[in-house]
C-alpha positions in Angstrom: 40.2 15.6 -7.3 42.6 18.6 -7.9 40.3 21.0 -5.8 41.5 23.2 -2.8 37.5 22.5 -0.8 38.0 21.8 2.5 34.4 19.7 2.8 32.7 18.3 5.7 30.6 14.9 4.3 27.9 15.2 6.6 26.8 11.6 6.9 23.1 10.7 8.5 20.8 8.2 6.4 23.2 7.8 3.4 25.9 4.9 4.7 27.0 3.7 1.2 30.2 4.9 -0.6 28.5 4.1 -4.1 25.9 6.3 -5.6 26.5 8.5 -3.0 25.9 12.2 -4.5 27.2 14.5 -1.4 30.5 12.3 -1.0 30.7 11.8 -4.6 30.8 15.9 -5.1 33.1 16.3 -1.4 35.8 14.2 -3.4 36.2 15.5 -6.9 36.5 19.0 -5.3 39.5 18.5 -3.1 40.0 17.6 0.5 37.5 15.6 3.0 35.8 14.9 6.7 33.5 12.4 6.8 31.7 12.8 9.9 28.4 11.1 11.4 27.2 12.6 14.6 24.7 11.0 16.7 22.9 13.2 19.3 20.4 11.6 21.6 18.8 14.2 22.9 17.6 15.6 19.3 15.8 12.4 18.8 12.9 12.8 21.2 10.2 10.9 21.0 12.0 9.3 17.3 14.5 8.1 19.2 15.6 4.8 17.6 14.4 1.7 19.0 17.1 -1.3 20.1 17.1 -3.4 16.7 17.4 -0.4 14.3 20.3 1.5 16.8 21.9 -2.2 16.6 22.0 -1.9 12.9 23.2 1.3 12.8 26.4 0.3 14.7 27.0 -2.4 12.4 26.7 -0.1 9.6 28.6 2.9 10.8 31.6 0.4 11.5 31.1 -1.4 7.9 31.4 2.3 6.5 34.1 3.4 8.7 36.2 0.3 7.2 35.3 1.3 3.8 36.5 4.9 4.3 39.5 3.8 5.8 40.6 1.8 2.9 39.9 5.2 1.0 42.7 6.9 2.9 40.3 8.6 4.9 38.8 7.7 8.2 34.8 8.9 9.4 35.2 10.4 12.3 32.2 9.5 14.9 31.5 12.2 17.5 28.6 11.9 20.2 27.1 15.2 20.6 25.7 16.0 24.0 24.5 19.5 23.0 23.6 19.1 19.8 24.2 18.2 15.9 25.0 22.2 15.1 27.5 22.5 17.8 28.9 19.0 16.9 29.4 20.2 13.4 30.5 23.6 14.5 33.6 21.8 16.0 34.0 20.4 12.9 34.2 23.5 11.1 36.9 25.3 13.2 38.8 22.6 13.5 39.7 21.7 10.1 39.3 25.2 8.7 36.3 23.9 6.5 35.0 25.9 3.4 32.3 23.3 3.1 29.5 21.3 4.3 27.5 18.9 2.2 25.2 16.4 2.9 22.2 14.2 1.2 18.6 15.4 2.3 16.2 14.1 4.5 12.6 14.7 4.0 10.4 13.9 6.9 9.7 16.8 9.2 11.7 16.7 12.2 14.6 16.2 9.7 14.0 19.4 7.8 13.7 21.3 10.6 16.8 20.4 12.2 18.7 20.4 8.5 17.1 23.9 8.2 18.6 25.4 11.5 22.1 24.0 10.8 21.7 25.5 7.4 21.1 29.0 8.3 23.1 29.1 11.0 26.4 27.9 9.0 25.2 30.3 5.7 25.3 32.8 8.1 29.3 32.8 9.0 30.3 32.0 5.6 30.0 28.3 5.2 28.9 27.1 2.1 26.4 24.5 1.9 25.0 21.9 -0.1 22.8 19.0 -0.1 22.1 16.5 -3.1 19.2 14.0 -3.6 20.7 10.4 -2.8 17.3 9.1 -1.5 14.7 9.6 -4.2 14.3 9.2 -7.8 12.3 12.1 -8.0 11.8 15.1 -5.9 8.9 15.3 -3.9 8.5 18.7 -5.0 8.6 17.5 -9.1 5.5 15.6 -9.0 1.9 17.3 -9.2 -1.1 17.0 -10.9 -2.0 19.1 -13.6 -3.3 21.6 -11.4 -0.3 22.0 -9.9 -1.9 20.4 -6.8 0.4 17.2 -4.6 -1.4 14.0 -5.2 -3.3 12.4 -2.4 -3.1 9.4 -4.0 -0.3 6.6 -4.5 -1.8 5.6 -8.1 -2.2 8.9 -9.7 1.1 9.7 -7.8 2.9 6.8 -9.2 1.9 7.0 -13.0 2.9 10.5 -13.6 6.6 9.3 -12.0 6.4 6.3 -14.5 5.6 9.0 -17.6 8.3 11.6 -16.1 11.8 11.3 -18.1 14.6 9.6 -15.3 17.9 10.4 -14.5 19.2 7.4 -13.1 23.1 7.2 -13.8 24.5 6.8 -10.2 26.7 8.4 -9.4 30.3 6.7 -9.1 31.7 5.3 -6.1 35.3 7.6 -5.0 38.1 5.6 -5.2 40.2 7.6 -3.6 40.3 10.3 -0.7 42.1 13.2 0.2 41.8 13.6 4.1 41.5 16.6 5.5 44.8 18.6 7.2 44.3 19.2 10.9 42.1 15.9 11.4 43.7 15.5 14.6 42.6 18.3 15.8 39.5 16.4 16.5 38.4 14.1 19.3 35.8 11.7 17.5 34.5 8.6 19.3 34.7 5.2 18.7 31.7 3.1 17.8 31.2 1.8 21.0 31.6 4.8 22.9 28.4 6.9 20.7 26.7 4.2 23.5 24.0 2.9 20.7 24.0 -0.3 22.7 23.6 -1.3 26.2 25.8 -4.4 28.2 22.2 -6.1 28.6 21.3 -5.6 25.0 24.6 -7.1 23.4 24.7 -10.0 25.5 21.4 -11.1 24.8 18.9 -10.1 22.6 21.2 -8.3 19.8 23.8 -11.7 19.5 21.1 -12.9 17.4 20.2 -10.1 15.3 23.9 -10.7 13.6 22.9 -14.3 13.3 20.4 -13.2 10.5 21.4 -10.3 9.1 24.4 -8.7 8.2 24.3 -4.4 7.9 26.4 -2.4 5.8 26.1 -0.8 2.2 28.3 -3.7 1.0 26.4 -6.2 2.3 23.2 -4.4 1.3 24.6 -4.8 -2.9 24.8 -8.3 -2.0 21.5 -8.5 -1.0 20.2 -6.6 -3.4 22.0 -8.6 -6.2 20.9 -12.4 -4.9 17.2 -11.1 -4.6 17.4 -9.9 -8.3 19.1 -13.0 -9.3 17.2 -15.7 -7.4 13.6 -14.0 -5.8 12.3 -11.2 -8.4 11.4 -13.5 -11.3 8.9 -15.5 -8.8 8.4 -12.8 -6.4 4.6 -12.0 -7.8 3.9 -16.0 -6.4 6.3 -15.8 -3.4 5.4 -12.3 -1.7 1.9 -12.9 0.2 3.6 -16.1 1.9 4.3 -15.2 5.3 6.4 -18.3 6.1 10.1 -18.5 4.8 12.1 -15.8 2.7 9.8 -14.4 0.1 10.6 -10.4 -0.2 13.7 -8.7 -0.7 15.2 -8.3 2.8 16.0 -4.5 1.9 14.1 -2.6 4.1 17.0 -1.9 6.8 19.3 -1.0 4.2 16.9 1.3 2.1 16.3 3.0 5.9 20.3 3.9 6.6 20.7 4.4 3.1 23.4 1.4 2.1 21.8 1.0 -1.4 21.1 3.6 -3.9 17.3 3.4 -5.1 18.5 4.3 -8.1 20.9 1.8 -8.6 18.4 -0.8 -7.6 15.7 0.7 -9.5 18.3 0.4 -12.2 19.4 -3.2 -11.6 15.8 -4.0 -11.9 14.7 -2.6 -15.0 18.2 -4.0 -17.2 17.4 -7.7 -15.7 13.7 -7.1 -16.6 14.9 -6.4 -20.1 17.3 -9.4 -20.2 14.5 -11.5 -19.4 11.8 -10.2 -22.0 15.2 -10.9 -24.6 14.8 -14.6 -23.0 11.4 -14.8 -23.6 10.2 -14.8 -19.6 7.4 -12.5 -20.3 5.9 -14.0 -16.9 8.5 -11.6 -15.5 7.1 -7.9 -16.1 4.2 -8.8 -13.2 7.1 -9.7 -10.9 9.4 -6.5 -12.0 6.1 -4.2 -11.7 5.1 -5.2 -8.5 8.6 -5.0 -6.6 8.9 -1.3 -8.3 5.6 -0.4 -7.0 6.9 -0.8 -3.7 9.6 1.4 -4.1 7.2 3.3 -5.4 5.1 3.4 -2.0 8.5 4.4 -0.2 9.1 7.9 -2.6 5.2 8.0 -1.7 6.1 8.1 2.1 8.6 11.0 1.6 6.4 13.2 -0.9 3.4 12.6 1.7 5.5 13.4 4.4 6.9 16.6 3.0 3.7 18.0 1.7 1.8 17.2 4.4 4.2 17.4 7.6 1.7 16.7 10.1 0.9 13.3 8.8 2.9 11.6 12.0 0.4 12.9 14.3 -2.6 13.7 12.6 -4.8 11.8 9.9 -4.4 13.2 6.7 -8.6 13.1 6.3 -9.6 16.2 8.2 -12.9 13.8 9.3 -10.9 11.6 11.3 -10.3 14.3 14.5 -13.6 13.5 15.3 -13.0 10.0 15.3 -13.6 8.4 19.2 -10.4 6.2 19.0 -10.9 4.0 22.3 -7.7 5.2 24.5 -7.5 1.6 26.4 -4.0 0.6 27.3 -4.7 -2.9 28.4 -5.6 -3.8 25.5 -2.9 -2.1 23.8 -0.7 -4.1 26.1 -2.4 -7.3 24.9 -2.2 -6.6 21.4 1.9 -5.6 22.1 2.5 -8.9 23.9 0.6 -11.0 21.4 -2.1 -12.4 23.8 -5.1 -11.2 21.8 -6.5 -14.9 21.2 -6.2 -14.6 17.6 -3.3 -16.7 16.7 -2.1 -14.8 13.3 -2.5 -11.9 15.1 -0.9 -13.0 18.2 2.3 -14.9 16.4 3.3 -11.7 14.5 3.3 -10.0 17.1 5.2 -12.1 19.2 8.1 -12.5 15.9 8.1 -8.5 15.8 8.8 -8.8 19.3 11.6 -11.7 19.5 13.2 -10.3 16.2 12.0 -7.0 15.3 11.4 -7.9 11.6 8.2 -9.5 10.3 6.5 -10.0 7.0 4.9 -7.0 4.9 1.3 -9.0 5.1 2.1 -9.5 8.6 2.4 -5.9 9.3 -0.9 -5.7 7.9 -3.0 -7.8 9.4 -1.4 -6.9 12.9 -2.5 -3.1 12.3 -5.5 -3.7 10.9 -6.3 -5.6 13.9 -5.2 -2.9 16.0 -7.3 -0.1 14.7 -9.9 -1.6 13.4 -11.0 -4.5 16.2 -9.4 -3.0 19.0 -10.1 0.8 18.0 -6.2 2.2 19.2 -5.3 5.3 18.4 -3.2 4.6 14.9 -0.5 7.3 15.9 -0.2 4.5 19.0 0.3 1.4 16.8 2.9 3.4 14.5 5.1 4.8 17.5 5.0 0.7 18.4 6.4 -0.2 15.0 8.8 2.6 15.1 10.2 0.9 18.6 10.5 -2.5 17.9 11.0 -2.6 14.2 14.8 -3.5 12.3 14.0 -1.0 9.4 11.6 1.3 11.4 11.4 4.3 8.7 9.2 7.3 9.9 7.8 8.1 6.2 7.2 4.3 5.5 5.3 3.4 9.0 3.2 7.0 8.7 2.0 6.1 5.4 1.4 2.0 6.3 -0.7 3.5 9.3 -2.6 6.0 7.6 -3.9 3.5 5.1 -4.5 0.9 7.4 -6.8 3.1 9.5 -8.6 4.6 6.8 -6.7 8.3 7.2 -6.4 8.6 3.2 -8.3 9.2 0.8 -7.4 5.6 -1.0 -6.8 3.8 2.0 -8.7 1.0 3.8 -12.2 1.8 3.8 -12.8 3.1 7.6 -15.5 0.4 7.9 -13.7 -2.3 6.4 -12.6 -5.3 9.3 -10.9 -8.3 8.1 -11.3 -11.7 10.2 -8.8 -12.9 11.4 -9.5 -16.5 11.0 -10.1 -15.9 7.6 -6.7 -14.9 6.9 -5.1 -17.1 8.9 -6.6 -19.8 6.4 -5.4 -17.9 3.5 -2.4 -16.7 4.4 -1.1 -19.8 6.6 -3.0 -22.9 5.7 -1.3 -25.1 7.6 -0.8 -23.4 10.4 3.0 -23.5 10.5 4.2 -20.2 10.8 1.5 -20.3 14.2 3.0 -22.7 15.8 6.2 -21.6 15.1 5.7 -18.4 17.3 3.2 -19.3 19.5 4.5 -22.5 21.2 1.1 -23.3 23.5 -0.4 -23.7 19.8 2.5 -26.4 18.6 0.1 -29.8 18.6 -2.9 -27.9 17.4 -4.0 -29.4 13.9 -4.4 -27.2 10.9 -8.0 -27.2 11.2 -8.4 -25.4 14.5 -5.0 -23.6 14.5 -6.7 -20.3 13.2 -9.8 -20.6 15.9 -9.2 -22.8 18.7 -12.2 -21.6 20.7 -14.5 -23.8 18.2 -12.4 -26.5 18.9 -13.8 -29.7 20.4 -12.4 -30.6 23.8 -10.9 -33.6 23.2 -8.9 -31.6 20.3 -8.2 -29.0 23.3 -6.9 -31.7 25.7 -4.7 -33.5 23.3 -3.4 -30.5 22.2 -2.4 -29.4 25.8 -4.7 -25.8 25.6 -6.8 -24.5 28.1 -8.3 -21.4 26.4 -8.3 -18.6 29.4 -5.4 -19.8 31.0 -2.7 -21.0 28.9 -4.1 -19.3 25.9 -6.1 -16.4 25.9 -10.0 -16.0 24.6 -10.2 -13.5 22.4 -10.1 -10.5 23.6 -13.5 -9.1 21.5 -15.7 -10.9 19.5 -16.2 -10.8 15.7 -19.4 -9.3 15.9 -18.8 -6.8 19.0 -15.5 -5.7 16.9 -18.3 -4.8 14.3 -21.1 -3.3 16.1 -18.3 -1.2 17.8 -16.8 0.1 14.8 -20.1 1.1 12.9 -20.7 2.7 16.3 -17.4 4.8 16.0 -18.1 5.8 12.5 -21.2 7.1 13.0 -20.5 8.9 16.0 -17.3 10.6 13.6 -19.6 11.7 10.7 -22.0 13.1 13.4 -19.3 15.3 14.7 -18.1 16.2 11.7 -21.7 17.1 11.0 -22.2 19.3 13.8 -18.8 20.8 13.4 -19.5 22.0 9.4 -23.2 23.0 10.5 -21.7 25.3 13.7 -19.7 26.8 11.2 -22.3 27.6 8.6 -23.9 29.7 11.8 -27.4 28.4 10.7 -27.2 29.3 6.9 -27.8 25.9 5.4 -28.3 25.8 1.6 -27.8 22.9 -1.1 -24.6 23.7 -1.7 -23.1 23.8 1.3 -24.9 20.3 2.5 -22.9 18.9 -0.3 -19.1 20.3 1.3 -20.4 19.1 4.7 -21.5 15.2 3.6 -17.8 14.9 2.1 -14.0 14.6 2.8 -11.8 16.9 3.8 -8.7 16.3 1.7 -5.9 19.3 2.4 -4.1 20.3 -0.7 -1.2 21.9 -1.6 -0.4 23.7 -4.5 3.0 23.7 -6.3 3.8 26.7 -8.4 6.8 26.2 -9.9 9.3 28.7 -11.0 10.0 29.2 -14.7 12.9 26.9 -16.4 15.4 29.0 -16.4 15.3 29.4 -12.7 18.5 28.2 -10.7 18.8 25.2 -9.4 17.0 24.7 -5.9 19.5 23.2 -3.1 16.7 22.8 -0.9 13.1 22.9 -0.7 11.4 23.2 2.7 7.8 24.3 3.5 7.5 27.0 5.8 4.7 29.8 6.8 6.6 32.8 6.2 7.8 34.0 2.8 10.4 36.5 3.7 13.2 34.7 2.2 11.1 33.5 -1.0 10.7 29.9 0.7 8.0 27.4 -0.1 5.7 29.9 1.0 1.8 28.8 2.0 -0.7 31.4 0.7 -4.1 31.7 1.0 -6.1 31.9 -2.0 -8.7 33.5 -3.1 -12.4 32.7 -4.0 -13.2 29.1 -4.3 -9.7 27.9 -3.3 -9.2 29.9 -0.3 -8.6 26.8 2.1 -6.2 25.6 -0.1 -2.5 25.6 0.7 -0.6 27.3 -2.1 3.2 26.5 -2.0 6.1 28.4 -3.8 8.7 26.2 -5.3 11.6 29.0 -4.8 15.2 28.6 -3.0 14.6 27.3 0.3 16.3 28.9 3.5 13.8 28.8 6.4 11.2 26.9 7.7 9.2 28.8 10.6 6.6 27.8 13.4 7.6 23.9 12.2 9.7 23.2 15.4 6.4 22.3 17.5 6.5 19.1 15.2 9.5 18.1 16.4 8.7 18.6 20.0 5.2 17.6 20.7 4.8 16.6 24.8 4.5 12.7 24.9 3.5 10.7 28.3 6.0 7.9 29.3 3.8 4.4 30.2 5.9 1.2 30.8 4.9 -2.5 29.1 4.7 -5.4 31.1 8.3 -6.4 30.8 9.9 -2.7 32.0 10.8 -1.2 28.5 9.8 2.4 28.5 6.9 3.4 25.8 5.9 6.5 24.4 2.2 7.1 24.3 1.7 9.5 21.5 0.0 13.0 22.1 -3.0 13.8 19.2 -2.4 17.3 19.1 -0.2 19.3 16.2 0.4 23.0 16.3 0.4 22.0 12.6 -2.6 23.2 10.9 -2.9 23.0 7.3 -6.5 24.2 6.1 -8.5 21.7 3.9 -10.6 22.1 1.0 -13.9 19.7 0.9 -14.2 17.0 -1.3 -17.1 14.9 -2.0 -15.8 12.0 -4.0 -18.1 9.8 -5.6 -20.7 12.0 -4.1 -20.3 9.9 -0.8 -22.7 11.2 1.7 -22.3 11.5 5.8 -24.0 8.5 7.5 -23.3 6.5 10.1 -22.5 3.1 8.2 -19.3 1.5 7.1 -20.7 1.9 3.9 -19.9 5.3 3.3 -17.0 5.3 2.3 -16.9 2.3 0.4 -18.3 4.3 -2.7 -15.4 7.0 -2.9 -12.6 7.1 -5.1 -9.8 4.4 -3.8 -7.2 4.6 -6.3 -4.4 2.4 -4.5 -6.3 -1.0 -3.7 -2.8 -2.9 -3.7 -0.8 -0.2 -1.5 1.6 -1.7 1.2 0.8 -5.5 -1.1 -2.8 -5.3 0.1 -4.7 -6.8 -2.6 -7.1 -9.0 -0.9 -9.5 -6.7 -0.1 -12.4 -8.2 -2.6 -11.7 -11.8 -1.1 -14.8 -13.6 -0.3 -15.5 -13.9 3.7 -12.4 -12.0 4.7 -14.9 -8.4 5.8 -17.3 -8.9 8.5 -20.1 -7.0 8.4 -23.5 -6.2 9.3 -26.7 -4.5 7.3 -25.3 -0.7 7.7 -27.5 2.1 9.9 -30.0 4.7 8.2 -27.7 7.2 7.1 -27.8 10.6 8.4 
């Protein structure tokens, strides 16, 4: 710590003093200014819903204590302008030398983090950012073609054959404040205005009842569910009643708990047990570490593919006739669908903003698949409502619900309801425990109280229509709707590749158009000796020897073809940021943003034909491809007896 840096710690998703790399770097190097600045107006149509802004107040104060007792206080500003000009201040206040900060990597992120980069390179700031997010790189990991994986399993085994670096980093203890600190006017929690009057004296004085932010809190956490859930948390994890996961989501979302350290943690208690003989344990260990897994997944797809919050990454599914029907949307919101799993998880999402993994599942599944919403519409929900709403993790939980990847739900498959309901709640409890008009309903009609006698009704106190709803679409509507909606996709699609062809229709080109279109991107990577890359960022022009797209030539011409090289700029991306969105209001006044489906985004695709699935009309085609990631977001139920509905499938085309 005997440097003469004058460094800004640029704070944003990384509110942990342990294992944090950019503060880590900021300290041994001489003097510090921890700053976080929050700037509404650069969130747009992100901008955070009422739980997860509540958290992030609790956890900016827990980490403002902690850097206190450093010797060095964060300073909070609210930028009204924006984040450059916020950190601009900064800069001439103190006389910095030095920004550094931990990177981000979904898209409206990078763009931002790219502006601020150039624009502080260019009068002589230095900057830096370090990887505290990820064990690896999303730029690292790719096939041995050098093409990004499009799917979590063959993603996921090459990270578990990759050597790790996983010491974390250690936590400062000790640091230098800046000189001229009080040249600056920071705010105080309060006044950065992440909470209303209306929403501290209600519905946010329960939040703390449950759950208690900050990065020390989230070691805590992290250390009872290692201690106490993991070894039974193969068992425990599909019940939706009760504590059964690790609680971590929020604090993986702000950052307050290193994955390394917890991937860490994990593996050395996994090796203490196999020393004690649990061998039962290693299913446990794998299974939580596959789901951390699915979370570096989010970020790799989401910096690869940076479109993937508004578009499906299967180029098939623009054609797809998502019914646009806000009633029902607003039913499905409120909970008053008539199916009662469906309906109480929506109603705990609601009331608390947190609900079980399976939960979030069935809900979704529900949305797109009975009720046909547009998924972009389901996922803007979540990112509302949710306590750990995470961009990456909701876009990739969404896409695979929906059938948008190639080893996601099948697009034909539709789970019942009731079905689940009797697996995943057998006794009705968590039911009635959210959906009070259901509380005297015994176990054997809780799940399907339209086939209930009505004497059962009457004792129960339920008059289906009026204190309860009917459900809003029958089981066998829900399917002849969705076959319908397939077919009329594939015969778009058709049309679309056939146009194209402009008549010349040969064997080989009927096998691109009965197939998927899959985009890839290519990662060439530099030689070894090359320096150490700062920053990687895609972007379409390759003046400053970015992570250039190219097209290629012959056979791969629609294929995206991406330099690994030192990363500056990132052009014609800012569109993502900003698509229009239309304003509609729910039933109880809180404003909602109904997504817009276009991207000025376009990344070409190169036709696959896995498993030599061929275009029909039927849910059945696509149950034949290659699904590599049947247990992604803990979705392993998808052979279970009675849980898809279906019909005999159409003629294919």
């Amino acid at each position: 710590m005997g440097g003469s840096e004058r460094t800004i710690v640029w704070f944003r998703r990384d509110l942990r003093i342990d294992d944090n790399p950019a503060l880590a770097a900021a300290a041994r190097d001489g003097s510090v200014l921890p700053v976080f600045i929050w700037c509404p107006a650069e969130e747009g149509r992100f901008y955070p819903g009422r739980c997860s802004r509540w958290w992030l107040k609790e956890s900016l104060a827990h980490l403002g204590r902690s850097l206190e007792a450093l010797g060095c206080p964060l300073v909070l500003i609210r930028a009204e302008e924006s984040t450059l000009a916020a950190l601009l201040q900064c800069v001439h206040s103190i006389g910095a030398t030095r920004v550094v900060y931990n990177r981000l990597y979904d898209p409206i992120s990078l763009v931002r983090d790219d502006k601020i980069k150039n624009e502080l390179l260019g009068l002589g700031i230095s900057m830096q950012s370090f990887n505290g997010d990820l064990l690896y790189e999303p730029w690292e990991i790719y096939d041995e073609n050098g093409h990004a994986f499009t799917t979590f399993n063959m993603y996921w085994e090459k990270c578990m054959g990759l050597p790790t670096e996983i010491s974390p980093s250690l936590a400062p203890w000790r640091l230098v404040p800046v000189p001229g600190i009080e040249n600056l006017h920071g705010s105080s929690v309060d006044n950065l205005a992440l909470e209303s009057s209306k929403d501290e004296e209600s519905s946010n004085a329960l939040l703390s009842r449950a759950w208690s932010p900050g990065w020390h809190n989230a070691e805590k956490t992290l250390e009872d569910f290692v201690c106490h859930g993991l070894l039974d948390y193969s068992k425990d994890r599909m019940k939706v009643a009760g504590t059964t996961t690790s609680l971590l989501s929020p604090y993986f979302h702000y950052g307050e708990v290193s994955i390394r350290k917890v991937y860490q943690l994990v593996r050395m208690q996994q090796i203490k047990w196999e020393n004690e003989g649990k061998s039962e344990a290693g299913e446990s260990v794998n299974l939580f570490l596959r789901s951390i897994g699915l979370r570096e997944y989010s970020r790799y797809m989401c910096f690869n593919f940076p479109f993937t919050h508004e578009r499906s990454l299967l180029g098939n599914l623009k054609h797809y006739p998502w019914r646009v029907d806000e009633d029902r949307f607003k039913s499905w919101r409120q909970g008053m669908t008539g199916y009662p799993l469906v309906d109480a998880g929506m109603r705990e999402l609601w009331a608390t903003g947190w609900t079980h993994n399976r939960i979030r599942v069935i809900v979704s599944s529900f949305a797109v698949k009975f009720l046909l919403i547009p998924w972009t519409w389901g996922m803007k929900y979540f990112w509302d409502v949710l306590l750990d709403a995470d961009i990456e993790s909701d876009i990739l939980g969404w896409q695979y619900i929906s059938g948008s990847l190639p080893d996601g739900h099948e697009l034909g498959r539709l789970d019942n309801p009731e079905v689940q309901g009797q697996k995943y709640d057998p006794d009705g409890e968590y039911v009635r425990t959210w959906i009070p008009e259901l509380a005297r309903m015994p176990a054997e009609w809780v799940h399907h109280p339209w086939d209930a006698p009505n004497s059962i009704l009457e004792v129960a106190g339920i008059e289906l229509g009026f204190n309860y709803p009917m459900p809003i679409v029958e089981l066998h509507t829900a399917r002849e709707c969705l076959d319908d909606a397939i077919s009329t996709m594939w015969q778009l699609d058709t049309a679309e590749k056939l146009a194209e062809l402009d008549g010349e229709v040969v064997e080989d080109n009927l096998i691109h158009i009965k197939s998927f279109d899959i985009p890839q991107v290519v990662l060439k990577e530099l030689s070894p000796n090359a320096p150490h890359c700062d920053q990687k960022v895609p972007t379409a022009d390759g003046r400053n020897h970015e992570l250039q797209p190219k097209e290629l030539n012959g056979s791969n011409k629609q294929t995206i073809c991406v330099d690994v090289i030192r990363a500056s700029k990132m052009e014609d991306a800012g569109s993502v940021a900003n698509s229009p969105v239309s304003r509609k209001r729910s039933g109880n006044g809180s404003a909602f943003d109904v997504p817009s489906f276009s991207s000025s985004v376009e990344v070409q695709s190169q036709n696959q034909h896995p498993g030599g699935a061929s275009v029909g009309s039927s849910r059945y085609i696509l149950q034949k491809t290659e699904r590599n990631c049947a247990g992604k977001a803990e979705d392993d139920d998808s052979a279970d007896s009675g849980t898809s509905i279906s019909r005999p499938s159409k003629k294919p085309a």
